[in-house]
C-alpha positions, 0 to 999 in steps of 0.5 A: 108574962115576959119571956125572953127565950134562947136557943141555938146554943151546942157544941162547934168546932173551931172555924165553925158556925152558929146562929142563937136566937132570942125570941120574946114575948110579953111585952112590945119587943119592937121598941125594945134594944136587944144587947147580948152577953156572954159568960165564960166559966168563973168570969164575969159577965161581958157584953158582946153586941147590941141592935137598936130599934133602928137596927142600928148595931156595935159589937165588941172588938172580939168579934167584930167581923165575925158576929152578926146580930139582927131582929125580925120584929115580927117574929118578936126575935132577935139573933146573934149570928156567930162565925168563925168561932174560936176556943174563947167564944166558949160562953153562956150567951144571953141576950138582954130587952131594954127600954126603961125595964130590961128583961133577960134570957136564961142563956144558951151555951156555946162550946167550941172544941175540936 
């Protein structure tokens, strides 16, 4: 069965820190792409990070410089390490498998509140 699992996910206060992870099972992740999304509340999707199977990575302008995404394959997971987190990174985060199928998490929200 294919699974793609989050956790990680609560409540931080602004400048605070987070690390989710997504940890797969089901299918050979280490061939896999990892993207992560976010969704804030009444907004569409948006795409936040990726790592490669080379662990090659590319962020969105927002969070360069303070997000960090990485994998350990043979943990079969992948993390999004979050720093200096801001009110907007309010979100529920997913990450997302692709090779020719993708597969996705059932998210993990992030709240930033003081």
């Amino acid at each position: 069965q294919v699974q793609l699992v989050e956790s990680g996910g609560g409540l931080v206060q602004p400048g605070g820190s987070l690390t989710l992870s997504c940890v797969a099972s089901g299918f050979p992740f280490s061939r896999y792409t990892v993207d992560w999304y976010r969704q804030k509340l009444g907004e569409e999707r948006e795409y936040v990070a990726t790592i490669t199977v080379r662990n090659n990575t590319k962020y969105v302008d927002s969070v360069k410089g303070r997000f960090t995404t990485s994998r350990n394959n043979v943990k079969n997971t992948a993390y999004l390490q979050m720093n200096n987190l801001k009110p907007e990174d309010t979100a529920v985060y997913y990450c997302k498998a692709r090779l020719v199928s993708e597969y996705w998490g059932q998210g993990t929200q992030v709240t930033v509140s003081s």
